[in-house]
C-alpha positions in Angstrom: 171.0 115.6 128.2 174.4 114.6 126.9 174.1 112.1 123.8 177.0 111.0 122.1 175.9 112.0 118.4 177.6 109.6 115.6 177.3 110.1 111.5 175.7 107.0 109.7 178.5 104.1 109.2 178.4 102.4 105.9 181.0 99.5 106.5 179.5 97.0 109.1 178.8 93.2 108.8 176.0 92.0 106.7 172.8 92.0 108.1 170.7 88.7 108.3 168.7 88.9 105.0 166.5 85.7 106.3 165.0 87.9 109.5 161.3 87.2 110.2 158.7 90.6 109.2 158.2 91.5 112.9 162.2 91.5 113.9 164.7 93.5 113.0 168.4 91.6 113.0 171.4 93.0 113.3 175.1 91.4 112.8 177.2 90.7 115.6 176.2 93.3 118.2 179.3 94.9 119.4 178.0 97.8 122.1 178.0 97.6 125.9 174.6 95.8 127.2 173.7 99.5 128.4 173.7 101.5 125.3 170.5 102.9 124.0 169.9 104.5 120.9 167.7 106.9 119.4 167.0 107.8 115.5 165.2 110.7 114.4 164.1 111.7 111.2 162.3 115.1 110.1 160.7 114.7 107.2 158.7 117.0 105.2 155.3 115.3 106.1 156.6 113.6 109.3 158.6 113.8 112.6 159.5 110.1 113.6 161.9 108.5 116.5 162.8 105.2 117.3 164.5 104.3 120.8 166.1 100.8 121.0 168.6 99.1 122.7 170.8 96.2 120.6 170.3 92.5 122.2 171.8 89.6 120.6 169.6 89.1 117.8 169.1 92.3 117.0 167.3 95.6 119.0 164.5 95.8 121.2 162.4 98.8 120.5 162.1 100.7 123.6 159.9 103.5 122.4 158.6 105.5 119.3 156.8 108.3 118.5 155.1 109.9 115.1 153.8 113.5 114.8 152.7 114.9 111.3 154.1 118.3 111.8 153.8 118.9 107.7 157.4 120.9 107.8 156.7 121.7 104.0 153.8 123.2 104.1 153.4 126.0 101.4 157.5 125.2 101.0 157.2 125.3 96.9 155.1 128.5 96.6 157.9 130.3 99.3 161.0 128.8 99.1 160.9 129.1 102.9 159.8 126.6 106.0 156.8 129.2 107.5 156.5 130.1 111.2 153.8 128.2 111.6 155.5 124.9 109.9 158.2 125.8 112.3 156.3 125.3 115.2 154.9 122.7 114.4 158.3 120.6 114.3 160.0 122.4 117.4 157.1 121.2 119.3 157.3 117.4 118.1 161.0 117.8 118.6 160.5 118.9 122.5 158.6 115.6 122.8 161.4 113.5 121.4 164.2 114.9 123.5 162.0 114.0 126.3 161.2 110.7 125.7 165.0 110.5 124.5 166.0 111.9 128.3 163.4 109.6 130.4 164.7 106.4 128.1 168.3 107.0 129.0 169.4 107.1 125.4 173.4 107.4 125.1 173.9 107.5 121.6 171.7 109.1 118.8 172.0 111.0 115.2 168.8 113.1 114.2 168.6 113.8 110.6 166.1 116.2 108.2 165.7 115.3 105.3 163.9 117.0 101.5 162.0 120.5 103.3 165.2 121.1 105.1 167.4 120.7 101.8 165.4 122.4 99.4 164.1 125.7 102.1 166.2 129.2 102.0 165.8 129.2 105.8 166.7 125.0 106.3 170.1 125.7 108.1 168.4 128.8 110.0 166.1 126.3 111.5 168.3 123.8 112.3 170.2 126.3 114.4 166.8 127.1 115.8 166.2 123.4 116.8 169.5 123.0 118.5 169.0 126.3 120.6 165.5 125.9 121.4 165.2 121.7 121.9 169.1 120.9 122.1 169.0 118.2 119.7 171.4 118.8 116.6 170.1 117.8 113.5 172.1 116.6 110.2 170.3 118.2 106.8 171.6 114.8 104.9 171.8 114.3 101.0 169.7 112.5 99.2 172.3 109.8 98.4 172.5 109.0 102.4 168.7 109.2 102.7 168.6 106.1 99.7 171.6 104.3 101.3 169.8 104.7 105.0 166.4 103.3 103.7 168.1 100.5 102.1 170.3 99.6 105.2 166.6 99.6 107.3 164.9 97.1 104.6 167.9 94.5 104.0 166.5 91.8 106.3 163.6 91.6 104.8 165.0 90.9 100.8 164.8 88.0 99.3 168.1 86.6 98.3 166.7 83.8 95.9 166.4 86.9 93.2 169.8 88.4 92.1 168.7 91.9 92.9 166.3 94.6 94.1 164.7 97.6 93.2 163.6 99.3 96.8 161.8 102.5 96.6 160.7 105.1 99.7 158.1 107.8 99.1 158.6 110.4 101.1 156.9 113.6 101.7 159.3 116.0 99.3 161.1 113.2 97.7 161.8 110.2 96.1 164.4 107.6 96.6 164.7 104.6 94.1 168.1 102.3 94.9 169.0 99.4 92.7 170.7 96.1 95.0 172.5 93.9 93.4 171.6 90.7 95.6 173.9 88.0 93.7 176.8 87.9 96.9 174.3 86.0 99.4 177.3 86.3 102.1 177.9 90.0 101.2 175.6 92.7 102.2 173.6 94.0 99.3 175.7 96.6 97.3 174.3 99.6 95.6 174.2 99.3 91.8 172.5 102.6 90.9 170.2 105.1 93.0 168.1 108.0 91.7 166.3 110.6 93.7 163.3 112.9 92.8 162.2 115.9 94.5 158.6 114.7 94.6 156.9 113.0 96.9 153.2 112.9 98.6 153.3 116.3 100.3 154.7 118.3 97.2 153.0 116.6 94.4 150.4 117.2 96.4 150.5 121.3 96.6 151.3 121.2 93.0 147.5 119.6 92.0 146.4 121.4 95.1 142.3 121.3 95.2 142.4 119.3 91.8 143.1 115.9 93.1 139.6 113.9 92.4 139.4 116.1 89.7 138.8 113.7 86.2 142.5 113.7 84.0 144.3 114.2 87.1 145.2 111.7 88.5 146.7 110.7 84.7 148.6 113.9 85.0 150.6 113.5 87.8 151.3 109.9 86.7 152.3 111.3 83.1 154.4 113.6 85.7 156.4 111.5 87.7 157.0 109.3 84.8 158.7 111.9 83.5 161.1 112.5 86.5 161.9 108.8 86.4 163.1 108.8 83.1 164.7 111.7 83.4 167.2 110.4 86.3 171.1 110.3 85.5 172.0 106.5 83.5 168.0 105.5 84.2 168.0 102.2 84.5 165.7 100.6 81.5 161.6 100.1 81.9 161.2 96.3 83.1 165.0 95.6 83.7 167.2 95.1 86.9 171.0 95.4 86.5 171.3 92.2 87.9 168.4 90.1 86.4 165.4 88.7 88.2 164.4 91.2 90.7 161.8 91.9 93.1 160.6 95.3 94.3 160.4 96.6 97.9 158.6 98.9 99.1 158.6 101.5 102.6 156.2 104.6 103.0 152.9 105.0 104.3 151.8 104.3 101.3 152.8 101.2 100.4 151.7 100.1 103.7 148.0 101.6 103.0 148.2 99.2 99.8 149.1 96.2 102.4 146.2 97.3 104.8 143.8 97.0 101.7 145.2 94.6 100.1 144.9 92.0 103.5 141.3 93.8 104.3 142.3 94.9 107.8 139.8 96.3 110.0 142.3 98.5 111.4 146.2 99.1 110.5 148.4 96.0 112.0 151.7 96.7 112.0 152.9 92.8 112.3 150.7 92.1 109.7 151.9 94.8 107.1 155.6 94.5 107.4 156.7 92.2 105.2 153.8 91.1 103.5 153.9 90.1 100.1 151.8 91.2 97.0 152.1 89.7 93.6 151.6 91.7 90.7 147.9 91.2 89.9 146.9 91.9 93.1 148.7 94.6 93.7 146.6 96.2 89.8 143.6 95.5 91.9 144.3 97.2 95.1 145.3 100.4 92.8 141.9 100.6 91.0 140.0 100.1 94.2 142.3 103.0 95.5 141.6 105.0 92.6 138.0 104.5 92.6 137.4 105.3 96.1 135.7 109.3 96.9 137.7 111.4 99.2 135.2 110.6 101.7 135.6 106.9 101.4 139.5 107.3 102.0 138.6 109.2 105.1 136.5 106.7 106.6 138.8 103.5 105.7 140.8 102.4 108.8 143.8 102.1 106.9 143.7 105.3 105.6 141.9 107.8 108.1 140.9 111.4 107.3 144.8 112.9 107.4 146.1 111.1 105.0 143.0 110.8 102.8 144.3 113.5 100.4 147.8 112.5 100.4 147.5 108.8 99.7 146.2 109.8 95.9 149.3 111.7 95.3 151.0 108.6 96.8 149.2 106.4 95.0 150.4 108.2 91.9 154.1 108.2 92.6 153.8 104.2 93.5 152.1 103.3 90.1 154.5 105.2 88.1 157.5 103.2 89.6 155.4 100.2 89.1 154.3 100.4 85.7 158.1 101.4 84.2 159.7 98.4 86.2 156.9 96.4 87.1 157.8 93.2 89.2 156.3 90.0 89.4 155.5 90.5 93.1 156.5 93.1 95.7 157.1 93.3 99.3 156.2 96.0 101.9 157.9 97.1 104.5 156.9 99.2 107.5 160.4 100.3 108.8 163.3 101.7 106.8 165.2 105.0 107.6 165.1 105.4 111.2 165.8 101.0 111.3 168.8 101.8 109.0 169.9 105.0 111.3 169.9 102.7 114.2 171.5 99.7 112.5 174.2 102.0 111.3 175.0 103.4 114.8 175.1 100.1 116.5 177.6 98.4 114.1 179.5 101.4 113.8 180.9 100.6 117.4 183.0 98.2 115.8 184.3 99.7 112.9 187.9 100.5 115.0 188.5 97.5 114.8 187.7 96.4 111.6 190.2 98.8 110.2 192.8 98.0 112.5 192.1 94.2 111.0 192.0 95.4 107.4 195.4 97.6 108.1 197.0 94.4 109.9 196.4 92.5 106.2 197.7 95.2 103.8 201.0 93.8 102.5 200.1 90.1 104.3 200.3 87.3 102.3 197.1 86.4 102.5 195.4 89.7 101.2 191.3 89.2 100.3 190.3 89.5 96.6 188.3 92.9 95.9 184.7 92.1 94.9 184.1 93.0 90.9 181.7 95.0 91.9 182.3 98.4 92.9 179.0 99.7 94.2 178.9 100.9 97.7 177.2 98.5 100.6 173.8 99.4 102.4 
């Protein structure tokens, strides 16, 4: 399979911020009708890919697939992916280059993500990957990770508020980016970002067998609080660089608060992405959470016994981030990293020519006035 393999590009057009939940937009499409692309993203908890090919209002999802592979399993304790971890991922990955080979796909980038940065053996592993599946895999920073989940969300903020706090709980990490949504013609910019290496699968070890336990739940609240305020220039409880603000939110647990929260039967992506939740609400659907046996979890639809353990840990990381900044309403989203992979390969076709443009004005007359604000763009 030959794949042309391209780093994420941070200087396209804006994206269309007024895109409906179940589309995704992109800006002026620029690739050959036959491109296809593919984003992949091992995670610590999850293997995901997303095959799509750009049409004029955006991309067409062509197909997807989601294995829990649990890459971090026991990564804390060790320092080291295990063998059986291992495995587990190189067989997800030999399903994704399939379906990558049977879809045609021509260009791709395949990323890994908290397990593979903090693990002894990451790099090792990646090489494995490569010789064993032939897919080469990028072991990205966290900084990337925040400005890749931001780039997948953008159609879906709400450019009546002058910024945004989006947040994505992964397994092993994380990721909190401050927008600053005040340029409505201008791409959302990155005011501040702050990552923790916490998320549902290693908060989760940590309380290991304690989770319903009484106090701890508190604890790992008390926990992550802790992290958060502990992040280089924190941005103050309740407060948005920019003013009024909303917050928006992308993992699977977030999207378990949608299911309850809209009392679905059974998970519905069109319904969850982009669904709205105002604050009281979303202080209900957090005690009901709470309340709710392990066994209970297990049997809800939205929920289902494999993620039954690691929603609480979830559930934990979301209330901490909710209670320091706490918006007045907040909106879900079921897409984010591999969206803002893809979105990031299809415009960068056109970046070429955009610097040729910008090099043709240097020295013109007619030179464009440098926005005040210096953050970088999703």
């Amino acid at each position: 399979m030959t794949i042309v393999s391209r780093g994420a590009q941070q200087n396209g057009p804006p994206g269309n911020a007024s895109a409906g939940a179940g589309e995704i937009q992109v800006s002026r499409p620029k690739e050959r009708p036959g491109h296809i692309y593919a984003a992949l993203d091992l995670g610590t908890n999850n293997c995901r890919l997303l095959i799509a090919k750009p049409e004029a209002s955006g991309f067409r999802v062509l197909d997807s697939f989601s294995r829990t592979v649990r890459l971090g399993e026991g990564l804390a304790q060790s320092g080291e992916l295990s063998e059986a971890a291992i495995t587990r991922a190189i067989d997800a990955i030999r399903i994704c280059a399939a379906k990558m080979r049977k879809r045609g796909v021509t260009s791709a980038r395949a990323i890994a993500t908290q397990a593979c940065r903090m693990a002894r053996n990451g790099p090792e592993f990646i090489r494995r990957v490569a010789k064993e599946t032939g897919l080469h895999f990028d072991i990205i920073p966290p900084a990337e990770e925040a400005r890749l989940a931001a780039r997948g969300v953008t159609p879906l903020l709400d450019r009546t508020d002058n910024g945004a706090l989006v947040f994505d709980i992964g397994g092993g990490s994380t990721e909190l980016i401050w927008l600053d949504l005040r340029e409505p013609k201008r791409r959302p910019r990155i005011l501040r970002w702050g990552s923790i290496p916490l998320g549902v699968v290693t908060l989760g070890e940590k309380f290991s067998g304690r989770l319903d336990e009484p106090g701890v739940y508190g604890e790992m609240v008390a926990e992550i609080t802790h992290h958060l305020m502990g992040l280089p220039d924190p941005v103050p409880p309740g407060e948005h660089p920019a003013g009024s603000f909303h917050m928006l939110g992308t993992s699977g647990t977030v999207t378990t608060i949608a299911g309850l929260f809209l009392g679905l039967e059974r998970y519905e992506r069109s319904k969850v992405d982009g669904t709205w939740i105002a604050r009281d609400d979303i202080l209900k659907v957090i005690e009901q959470l709470k309340s709710m046996s392990l066994a209970q979890r297990a049997a809800h639809s939205c929920i289902g016994a494999d993620r039954a353990e690691l929603v609480i840990p979830g559930l934990a990381i979301f209330e901490s981030i909710f209670r320091l900044w706490t918006p007045p309403r907040l909106r879900v989203a079921d897409r984010g990293l591999r969206e803002g992979m893809l979105l990031a390969l299809m415009e960068g076709a056109g970046d070429h020519k955009e610097h040729k443009a910008k090099r043709r004005r240097r020295g013109g007359k007619r030179r464009k006035r440098r926005s005040r604000h210096r953050g970088p763009a999703t």
